[in-house]
C-alpha positions, -999 to 999 in steps of 0.1 A, spaced: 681 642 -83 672 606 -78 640 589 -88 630 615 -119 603 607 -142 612 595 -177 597 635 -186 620 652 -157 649 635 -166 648 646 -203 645 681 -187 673 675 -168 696 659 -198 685 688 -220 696 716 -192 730 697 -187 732 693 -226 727 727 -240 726 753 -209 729 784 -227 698 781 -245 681 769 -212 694 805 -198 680 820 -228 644 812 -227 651 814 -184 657 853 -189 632 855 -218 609 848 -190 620 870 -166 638 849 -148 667 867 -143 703 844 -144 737 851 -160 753 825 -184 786 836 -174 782 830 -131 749 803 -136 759 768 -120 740 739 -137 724 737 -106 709 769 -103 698 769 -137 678 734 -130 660 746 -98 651 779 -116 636 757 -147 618 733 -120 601 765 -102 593 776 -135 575 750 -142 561 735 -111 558 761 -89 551 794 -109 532 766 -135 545 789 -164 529 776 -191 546 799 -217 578 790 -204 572 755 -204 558 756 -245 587 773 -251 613 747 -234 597 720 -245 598 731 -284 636 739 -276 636 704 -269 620 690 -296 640 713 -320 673 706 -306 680 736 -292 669 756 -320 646 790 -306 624 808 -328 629 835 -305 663 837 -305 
């Protein structure tokens, strides 16, 4: 992915950083992906259509206070 924005690249660090949570809140969504068989790259384009395509705003409050918490879910 060349030429992210300073905000997609933070997405992208915190998807390659801590994956498992990023499937968490995925399937907490309904958006339906295995930790066990998920590539790093499926899990990024899911996140990205989450967010830009389906404009998911509940999934996108939830990633982004993963991020700001470090990973840490209230949900979870």
């Amino acid at each position: 992915m060349d030429n992210l924005s300073p905000a997609e690249q933070k997405i992208v660090n915190f998807i390659y950083e801590k994956p498992e949570i990023v499937v968490l809140i995925l399937n907490h969504h309904n958006y339906n992906i295995s930790m066990d068989t998920a590539t790093l790259s499926q899990i990024n384009e899911l996140v990205f259509k989450a967010i830009y395509i389906d404009n998911n705003i509940d999934f996108a409050k939830d990633f982004d206070s993963a991020i700001a918490n470090d990973g840490h879910l209230g949900f979870v």
